[in-house]
N, C-alpha and C positions, 0 to 999 in steps of 0.2 A: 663250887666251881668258881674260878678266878677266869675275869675275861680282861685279856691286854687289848690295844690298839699294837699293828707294828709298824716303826716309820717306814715310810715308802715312798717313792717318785712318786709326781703327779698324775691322774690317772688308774692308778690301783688302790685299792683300799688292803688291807689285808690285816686281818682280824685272829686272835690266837689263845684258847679256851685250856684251864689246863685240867684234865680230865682228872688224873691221880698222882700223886706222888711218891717218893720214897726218898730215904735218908742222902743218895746221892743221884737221883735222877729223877724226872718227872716223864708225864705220857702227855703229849699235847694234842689239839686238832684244831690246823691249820686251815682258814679258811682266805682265799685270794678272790677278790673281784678285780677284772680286768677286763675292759673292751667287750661290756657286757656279760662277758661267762664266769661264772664260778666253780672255782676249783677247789677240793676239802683234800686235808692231806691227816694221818692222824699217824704221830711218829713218839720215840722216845726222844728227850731233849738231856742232856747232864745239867744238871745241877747247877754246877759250875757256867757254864756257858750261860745259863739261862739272867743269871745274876750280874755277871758280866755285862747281858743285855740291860737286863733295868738299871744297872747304874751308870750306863753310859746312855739312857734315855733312848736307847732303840726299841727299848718298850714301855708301851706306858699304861698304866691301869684304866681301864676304860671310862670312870668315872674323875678320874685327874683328867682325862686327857676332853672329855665334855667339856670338865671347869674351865681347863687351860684355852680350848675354842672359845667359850662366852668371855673371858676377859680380853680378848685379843681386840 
């Protein structure tokens, strides 16, 4: 299982796990903290879209995105 960080306003965190895959879509479960509640969502995502997000850095590997925090 692959865990992203997703960019977001300040005040939310939201966090996004990808459960399974397939040759043109994946299954994700979306998790939001906001104003103390948490909200999980588990959806299908395309493929396409999803890559889109990593290369325009609206999502970022959770482990890049630690490193990227300690060097700031």
């Amino acid at each position: 299982m692959f865990q992203y960080k997703v960019k977001s306003y300040t005040g939310s965190e939201i966090c996004m796990n990808v459960l399974s895959e397939t040759d043109d879509s994946l299954y994700v479960h979306i998790v939001t903290i906001r104003d103390g509640y948490e909200m999980e969502t588990r959806e299908p995502m395309a493929r396409r879209l999803f890559e889109t997000l990593l290369a325009t850095g609206y999502l970022m590997e959770v482990e890049s995105a630690m490193t990227k925090a300690k060097s700031a």
